[in-house]
C-alpha atoms as an extended CHARMM CRD file, in Angstrom:
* protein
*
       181  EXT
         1         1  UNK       CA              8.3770000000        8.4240000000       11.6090000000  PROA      1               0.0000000000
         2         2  UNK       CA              8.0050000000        6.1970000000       14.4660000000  PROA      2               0.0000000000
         3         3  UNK       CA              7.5940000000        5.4490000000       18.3890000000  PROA      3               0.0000000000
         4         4  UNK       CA              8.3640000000        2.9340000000       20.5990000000  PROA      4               0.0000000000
         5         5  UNK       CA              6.0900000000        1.4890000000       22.5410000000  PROA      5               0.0000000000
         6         6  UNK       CA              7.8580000000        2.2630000000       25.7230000000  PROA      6               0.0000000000
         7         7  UNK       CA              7.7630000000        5.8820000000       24.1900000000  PROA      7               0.0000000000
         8         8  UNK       CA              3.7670000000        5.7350000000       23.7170000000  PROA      8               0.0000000000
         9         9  UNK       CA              3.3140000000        4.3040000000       26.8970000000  PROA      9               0.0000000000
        10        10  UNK       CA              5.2980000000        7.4510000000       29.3570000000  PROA      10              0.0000000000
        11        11  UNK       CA              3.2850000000        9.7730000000       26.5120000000  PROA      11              0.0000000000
        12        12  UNK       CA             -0.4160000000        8.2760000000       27.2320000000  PROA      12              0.0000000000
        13        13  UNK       CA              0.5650000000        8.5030000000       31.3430000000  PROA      13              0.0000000000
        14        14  UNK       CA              1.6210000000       11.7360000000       31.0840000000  PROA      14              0.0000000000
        15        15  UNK       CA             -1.2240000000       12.7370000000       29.2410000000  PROA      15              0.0000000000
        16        16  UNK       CA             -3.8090000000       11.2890000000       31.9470000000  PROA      16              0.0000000000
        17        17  UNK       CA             -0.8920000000       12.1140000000       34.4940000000  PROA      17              0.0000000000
        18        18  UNK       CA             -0.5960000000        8.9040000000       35.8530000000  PROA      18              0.0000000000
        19        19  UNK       CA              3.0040000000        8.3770000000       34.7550000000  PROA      19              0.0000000000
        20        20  UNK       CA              5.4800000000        6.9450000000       36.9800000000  PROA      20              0.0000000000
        21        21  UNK       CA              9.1420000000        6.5390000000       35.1530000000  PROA      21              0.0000000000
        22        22  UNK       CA             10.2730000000        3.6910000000       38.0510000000  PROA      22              0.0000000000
        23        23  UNK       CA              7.0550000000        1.4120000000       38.1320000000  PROA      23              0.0000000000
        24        24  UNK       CA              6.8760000000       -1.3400000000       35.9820000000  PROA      24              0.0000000000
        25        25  UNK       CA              4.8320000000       -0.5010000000       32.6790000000  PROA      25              0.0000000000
        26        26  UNK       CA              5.7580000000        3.6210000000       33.6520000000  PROA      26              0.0000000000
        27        27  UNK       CA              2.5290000000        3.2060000000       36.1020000000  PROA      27              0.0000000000
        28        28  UNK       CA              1.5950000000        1.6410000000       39.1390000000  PROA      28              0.0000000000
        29        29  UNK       CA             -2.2570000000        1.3930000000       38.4970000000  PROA      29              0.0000000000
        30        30  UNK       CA             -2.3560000000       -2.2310000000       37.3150000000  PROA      30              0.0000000000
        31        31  UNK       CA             -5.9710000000       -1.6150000000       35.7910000000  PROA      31              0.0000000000
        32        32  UNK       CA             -4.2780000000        1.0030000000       33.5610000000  PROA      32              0.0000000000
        33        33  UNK       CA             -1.0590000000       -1.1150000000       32.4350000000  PROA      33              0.0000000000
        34        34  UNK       CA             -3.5020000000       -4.1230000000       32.0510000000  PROA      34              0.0000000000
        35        35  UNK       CA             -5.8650000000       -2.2540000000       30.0180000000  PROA      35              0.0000000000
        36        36  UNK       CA             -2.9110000000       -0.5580000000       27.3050000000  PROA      36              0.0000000000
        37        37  UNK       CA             -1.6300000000       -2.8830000000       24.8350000000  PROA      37              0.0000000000
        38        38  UNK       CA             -5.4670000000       -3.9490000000       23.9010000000  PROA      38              0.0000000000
        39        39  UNK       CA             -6.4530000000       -0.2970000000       24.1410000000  PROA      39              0.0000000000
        40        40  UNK       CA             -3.5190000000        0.4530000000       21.6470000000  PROA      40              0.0000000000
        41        41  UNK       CA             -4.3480000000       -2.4960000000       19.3400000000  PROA      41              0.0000000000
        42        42  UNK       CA             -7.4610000000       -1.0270000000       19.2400000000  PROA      42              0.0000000000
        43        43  UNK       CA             -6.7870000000        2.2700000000       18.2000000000  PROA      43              0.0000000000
        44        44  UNK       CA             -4.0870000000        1.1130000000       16.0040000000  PROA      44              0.0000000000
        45        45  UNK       CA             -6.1710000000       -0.7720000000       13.9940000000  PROA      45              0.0000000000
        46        46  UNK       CA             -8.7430000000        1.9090000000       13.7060000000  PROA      46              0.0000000000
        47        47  UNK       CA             -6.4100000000        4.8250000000       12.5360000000  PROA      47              0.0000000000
        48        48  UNK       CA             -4.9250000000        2.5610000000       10.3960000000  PROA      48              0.0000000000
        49        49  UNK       CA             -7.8590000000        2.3480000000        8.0650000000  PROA      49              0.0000000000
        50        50  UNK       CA             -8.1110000000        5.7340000000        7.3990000000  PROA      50              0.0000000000
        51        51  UNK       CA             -3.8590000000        6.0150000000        7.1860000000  PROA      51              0.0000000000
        52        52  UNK       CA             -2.4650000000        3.1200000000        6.1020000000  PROA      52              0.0000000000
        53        53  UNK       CA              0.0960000000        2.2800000000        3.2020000000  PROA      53              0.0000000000
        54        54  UNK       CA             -0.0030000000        0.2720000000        0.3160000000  PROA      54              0.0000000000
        55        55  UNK       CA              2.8050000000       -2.5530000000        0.1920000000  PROA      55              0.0000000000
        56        56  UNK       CA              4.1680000000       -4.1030000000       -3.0420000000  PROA      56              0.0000000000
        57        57  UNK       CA              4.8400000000       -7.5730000000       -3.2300000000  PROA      57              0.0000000000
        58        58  UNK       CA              6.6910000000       -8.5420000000       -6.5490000000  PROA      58              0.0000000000
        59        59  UNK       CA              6.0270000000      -12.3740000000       -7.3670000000  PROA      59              0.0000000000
        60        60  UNK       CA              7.2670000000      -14.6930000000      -10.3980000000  PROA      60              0.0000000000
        61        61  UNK       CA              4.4840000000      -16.7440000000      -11.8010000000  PROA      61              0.0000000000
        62        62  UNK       CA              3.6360000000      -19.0580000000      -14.1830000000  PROA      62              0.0000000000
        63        63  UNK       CA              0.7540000000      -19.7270000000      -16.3870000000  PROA      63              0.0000000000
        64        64  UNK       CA             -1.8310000000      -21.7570000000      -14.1910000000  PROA      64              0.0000000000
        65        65  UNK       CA             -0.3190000000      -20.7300000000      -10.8880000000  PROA      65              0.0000000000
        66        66  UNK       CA             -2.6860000000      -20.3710000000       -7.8120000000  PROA      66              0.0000000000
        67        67  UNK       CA             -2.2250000000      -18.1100000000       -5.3550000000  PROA      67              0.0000000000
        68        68  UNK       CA             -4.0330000000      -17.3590000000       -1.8880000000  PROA      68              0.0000000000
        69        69  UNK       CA             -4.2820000000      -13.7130000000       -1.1890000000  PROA      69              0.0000000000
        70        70  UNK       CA             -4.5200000000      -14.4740000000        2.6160000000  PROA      70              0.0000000000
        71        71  UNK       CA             -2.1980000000      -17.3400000000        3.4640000000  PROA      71              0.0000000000
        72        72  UNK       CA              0.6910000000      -16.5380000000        0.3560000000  PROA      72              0.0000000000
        73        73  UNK       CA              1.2510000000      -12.9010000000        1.6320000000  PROA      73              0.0000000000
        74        74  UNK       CA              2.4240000000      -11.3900000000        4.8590000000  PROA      74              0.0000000000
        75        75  UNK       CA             -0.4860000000       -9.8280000000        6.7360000000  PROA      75              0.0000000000
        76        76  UNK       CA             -2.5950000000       -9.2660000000        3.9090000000  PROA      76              0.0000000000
        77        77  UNK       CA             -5.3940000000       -7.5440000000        4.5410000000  PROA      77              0.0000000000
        78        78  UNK       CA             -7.2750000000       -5.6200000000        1.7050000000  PROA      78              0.0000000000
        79        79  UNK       CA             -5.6430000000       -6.4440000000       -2.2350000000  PROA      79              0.0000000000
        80        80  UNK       CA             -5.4580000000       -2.4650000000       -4.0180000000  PROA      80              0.0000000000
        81        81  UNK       CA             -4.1860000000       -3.7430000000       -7.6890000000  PROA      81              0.0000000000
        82        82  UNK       CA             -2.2760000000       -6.5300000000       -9.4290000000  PROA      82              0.0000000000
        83        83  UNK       CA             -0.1800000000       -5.5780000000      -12.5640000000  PROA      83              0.0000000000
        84        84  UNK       CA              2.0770000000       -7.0480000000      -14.9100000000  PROA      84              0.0000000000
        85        85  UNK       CA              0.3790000000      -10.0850000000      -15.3690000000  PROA      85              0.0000000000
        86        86  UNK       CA             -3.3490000000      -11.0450000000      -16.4350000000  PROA      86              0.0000000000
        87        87  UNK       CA             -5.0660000000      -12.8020000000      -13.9320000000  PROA      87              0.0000000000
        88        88  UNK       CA             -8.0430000000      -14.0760000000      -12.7360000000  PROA      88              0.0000000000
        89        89  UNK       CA             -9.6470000000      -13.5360000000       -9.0640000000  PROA      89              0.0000000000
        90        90  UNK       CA            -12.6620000000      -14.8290000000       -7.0740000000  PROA      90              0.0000000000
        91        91  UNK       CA            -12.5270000000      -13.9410000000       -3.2090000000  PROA      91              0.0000000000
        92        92  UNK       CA             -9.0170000000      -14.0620000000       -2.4200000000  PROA      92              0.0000000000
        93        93  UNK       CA             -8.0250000000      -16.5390000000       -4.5290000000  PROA      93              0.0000000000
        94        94  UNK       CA             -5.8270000000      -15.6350000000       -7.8550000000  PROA      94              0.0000000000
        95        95  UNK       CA             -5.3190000000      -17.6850000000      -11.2300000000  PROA      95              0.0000000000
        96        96  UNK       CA             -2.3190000000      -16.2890000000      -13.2460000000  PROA      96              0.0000000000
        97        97  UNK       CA             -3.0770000000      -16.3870000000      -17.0130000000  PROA      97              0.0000000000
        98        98  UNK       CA              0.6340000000      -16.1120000000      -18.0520000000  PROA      98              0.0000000000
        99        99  UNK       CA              3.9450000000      -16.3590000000      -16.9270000000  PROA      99              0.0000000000
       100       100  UNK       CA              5.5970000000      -13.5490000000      -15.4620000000  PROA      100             0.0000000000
       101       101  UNK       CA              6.5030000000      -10.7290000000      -12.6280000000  PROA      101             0.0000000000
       102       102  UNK       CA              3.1500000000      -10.0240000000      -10.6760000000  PROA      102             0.0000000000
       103       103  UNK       CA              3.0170000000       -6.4880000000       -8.9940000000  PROA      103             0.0000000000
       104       104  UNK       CA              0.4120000000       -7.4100000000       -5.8310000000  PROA      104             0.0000000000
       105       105  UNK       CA              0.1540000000       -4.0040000000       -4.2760000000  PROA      105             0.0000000000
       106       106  UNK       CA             -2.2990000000       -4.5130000000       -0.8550000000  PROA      106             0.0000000000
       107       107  UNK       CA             -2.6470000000       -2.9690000000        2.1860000000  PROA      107             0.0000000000
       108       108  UNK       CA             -1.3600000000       -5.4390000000        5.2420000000  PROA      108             0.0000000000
       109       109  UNK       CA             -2.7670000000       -5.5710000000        9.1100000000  PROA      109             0.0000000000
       110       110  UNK       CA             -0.4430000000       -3.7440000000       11.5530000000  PROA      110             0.0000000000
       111       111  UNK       CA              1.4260000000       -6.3740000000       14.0250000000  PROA      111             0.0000000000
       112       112  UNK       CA             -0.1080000000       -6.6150000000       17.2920000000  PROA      112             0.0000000000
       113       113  UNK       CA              1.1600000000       -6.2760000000       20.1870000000  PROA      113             0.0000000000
       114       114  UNK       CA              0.7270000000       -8.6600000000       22.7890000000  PROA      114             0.0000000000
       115       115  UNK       CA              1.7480000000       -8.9570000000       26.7440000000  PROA      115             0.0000000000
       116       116  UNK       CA              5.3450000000       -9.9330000000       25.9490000000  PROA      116             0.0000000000
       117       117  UNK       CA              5.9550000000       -7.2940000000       23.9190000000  PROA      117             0.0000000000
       118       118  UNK       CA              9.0490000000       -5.2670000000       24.1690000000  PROA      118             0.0000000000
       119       119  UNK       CA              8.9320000000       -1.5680000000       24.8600000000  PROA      119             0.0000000000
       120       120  UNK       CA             11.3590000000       -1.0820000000       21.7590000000  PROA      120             0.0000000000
       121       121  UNK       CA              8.8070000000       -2.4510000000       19.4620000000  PROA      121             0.0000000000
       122       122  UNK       CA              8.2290000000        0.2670000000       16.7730000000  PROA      122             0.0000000000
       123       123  UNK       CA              4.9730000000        1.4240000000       15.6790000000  PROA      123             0.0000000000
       124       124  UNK       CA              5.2350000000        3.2440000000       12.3850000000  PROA      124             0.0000000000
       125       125  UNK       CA              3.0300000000        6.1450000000       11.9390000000  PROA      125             0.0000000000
       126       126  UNK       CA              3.6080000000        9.5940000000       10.7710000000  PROA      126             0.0000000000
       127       127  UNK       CA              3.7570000000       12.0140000000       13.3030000000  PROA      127             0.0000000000
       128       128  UNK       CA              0.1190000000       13.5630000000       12.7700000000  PROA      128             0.0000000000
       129       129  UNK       CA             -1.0550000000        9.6700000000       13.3700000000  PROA      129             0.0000000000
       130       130  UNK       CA              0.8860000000        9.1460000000       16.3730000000  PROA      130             0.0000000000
       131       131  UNK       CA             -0.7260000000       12.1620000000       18.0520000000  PROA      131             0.0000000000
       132       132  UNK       CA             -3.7340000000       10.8390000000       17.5450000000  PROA      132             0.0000000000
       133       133  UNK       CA             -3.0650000000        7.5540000000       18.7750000000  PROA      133             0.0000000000
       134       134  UNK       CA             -2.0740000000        8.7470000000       21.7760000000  PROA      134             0.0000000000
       135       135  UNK       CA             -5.1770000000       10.2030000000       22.3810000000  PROA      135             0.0000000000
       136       136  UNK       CA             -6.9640000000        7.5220000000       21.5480000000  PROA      136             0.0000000000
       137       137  UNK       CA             -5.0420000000        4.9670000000       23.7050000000  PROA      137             0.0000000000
       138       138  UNK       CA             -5.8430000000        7.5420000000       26.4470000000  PROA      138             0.0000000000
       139       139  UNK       CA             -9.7390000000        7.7240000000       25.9300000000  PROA      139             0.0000000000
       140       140  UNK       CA             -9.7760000000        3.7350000000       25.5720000000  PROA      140             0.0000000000
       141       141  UNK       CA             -7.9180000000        3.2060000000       28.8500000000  PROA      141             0.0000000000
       142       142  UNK       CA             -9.9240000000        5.6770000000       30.8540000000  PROA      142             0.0000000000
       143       143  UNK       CA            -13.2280000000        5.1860000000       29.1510000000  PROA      143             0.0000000000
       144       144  UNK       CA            -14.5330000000        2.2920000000       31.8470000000  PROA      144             0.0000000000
       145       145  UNK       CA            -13.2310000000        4.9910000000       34.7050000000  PROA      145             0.0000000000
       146       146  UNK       CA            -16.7320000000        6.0270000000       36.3860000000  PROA      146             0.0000000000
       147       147  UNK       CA            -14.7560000000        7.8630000000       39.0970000000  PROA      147             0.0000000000
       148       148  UNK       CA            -14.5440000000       11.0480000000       37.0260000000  PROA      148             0.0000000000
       149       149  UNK       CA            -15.5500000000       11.8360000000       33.4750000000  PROA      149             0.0000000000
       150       150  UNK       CA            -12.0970000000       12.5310000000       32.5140000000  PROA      150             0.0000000000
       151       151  UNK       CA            -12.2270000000        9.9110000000       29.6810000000  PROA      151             0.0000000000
       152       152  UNK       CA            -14.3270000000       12.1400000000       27.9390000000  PROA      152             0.0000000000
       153       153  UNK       CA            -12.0750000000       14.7150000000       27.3400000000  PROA      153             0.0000000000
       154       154  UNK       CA             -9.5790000000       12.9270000000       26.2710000000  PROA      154             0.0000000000
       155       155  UNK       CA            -12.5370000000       10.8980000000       23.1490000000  PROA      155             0.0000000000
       156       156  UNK       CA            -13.6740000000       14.3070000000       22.3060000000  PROA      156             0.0000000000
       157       157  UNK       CA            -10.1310000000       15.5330000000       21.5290000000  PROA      157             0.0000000000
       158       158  UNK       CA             -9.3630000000       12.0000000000       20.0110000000  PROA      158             0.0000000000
       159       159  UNK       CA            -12.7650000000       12.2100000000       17.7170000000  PROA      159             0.0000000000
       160       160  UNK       CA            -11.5280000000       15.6840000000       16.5900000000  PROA      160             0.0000000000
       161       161  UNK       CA             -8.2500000000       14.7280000000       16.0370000000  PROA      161             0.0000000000
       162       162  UNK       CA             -8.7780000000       11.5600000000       14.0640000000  PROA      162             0.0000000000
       163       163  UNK       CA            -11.3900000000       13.3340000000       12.2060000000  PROA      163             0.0000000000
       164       164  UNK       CA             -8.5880000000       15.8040000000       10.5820000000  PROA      164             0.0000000000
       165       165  UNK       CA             -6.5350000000       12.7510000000        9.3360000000  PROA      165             0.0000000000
       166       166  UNK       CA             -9.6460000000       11.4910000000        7.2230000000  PROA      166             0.0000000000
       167       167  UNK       CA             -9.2450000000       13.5500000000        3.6490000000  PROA      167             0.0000000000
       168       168  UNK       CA            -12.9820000000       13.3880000000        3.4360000000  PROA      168             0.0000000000
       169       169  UNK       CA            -13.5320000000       15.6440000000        5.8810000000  PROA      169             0.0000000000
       170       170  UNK       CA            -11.5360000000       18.8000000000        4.1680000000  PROA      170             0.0000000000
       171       171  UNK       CA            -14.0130000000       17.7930000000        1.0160000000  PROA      171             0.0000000000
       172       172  UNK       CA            -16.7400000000       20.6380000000        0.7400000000  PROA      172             0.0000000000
       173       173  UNK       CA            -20.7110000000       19.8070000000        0.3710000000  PROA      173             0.0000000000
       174       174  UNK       CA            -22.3040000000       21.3000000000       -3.0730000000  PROA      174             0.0000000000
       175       175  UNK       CA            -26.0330000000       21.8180000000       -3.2580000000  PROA      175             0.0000000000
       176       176  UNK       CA            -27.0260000000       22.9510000000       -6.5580000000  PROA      176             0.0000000000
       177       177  UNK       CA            -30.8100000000       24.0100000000       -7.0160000000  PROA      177             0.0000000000
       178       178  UNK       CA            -32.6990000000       25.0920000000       -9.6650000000  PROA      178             0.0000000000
       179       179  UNK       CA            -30.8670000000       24.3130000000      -12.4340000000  PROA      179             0.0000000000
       180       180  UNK       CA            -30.9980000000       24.8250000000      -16.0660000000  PROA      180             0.0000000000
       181       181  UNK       CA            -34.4260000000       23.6370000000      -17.3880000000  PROA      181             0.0000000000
């Protein structure tokens, strides 16, 4: 599944009711607009380490072929597995040790978005995720608002939310004592 940006942005207004579908940016507090896309790649970034997706990259090779990690593939970001070929690796630098298909399979940093960034731009999340994020943006973009503590709401429900998309957190806690002698 995924959202626009526009979409997001009339979601997170709503949510902190400060949506306005004629202003520019869907609100006319410019602290607000100013604050969002930063907020979002914040947020972004953060639910996307406990979310994200493996990517496959499938790459001829030859025996003695170098490859950086970091500048060879597209927003690399954290290498899961190579396979098909033998290899060797120091940092994120790869020798291949035969020639061949290489299977890179790594997770890549989301795109960012930036001030001239279109409302149609997609962000790809599940639906659970995108919930979340909303929540999140919402929390970041009110958290500096001393008028009220409203920001706090919204972190608390963004904490508990993001905390049921981390698998860890379903895992149960054993303590065994006095065991067999």
């Amino acid at each position: 599944m995924a959202k626009t940006l526009g979409e997001i942005k009339q979601d997170v207004y709503k949510l902190i009711e400060e949506y306005e579908p004629n202003a520019i940016g869907y609100t006319s507090d410019t602290d607000y607009r100013n604050k969002f896309n930063v907020s979002t790649n914040s947020i972004m970034n953060e639910l996307d380490k406990l979310t994200s997706h493996v990517t496959l990259e499938k790459v001829e090779v030859t025996k003695g072929m170098e490859m950086n990690l970091i500048e060879d593939l597209d927003d690399f970001r954290l290498l899961k597995k190579i396979s098909g070929v033998s290899y060797d690796i120091t940092d994120q630098y790869v020798t291949f040790l035969e020639d061949g298909t290489a299977k890179i399979y790594y997770y890549p940093y989301l795109k960012q978005i930036k001030d001239d960034t279109d409302d149609d731009f997609k962000i790809k999340m599940d639906n659970q995720t995108l919930d979340v994020l909303e929540f999140g943006i919402a929390y970041h973009v009110l958290m500096n608002d001393v008028s009220s503590n409203y920001g706090a709401y919204f972190k608390s429900r963004y904490e508990e939310l993001k905390n049921g998309l981390d698998p860890r957190v379903a895992q149960g806690i054993y303590i065994i004592e006095d065991g067999v002698d």
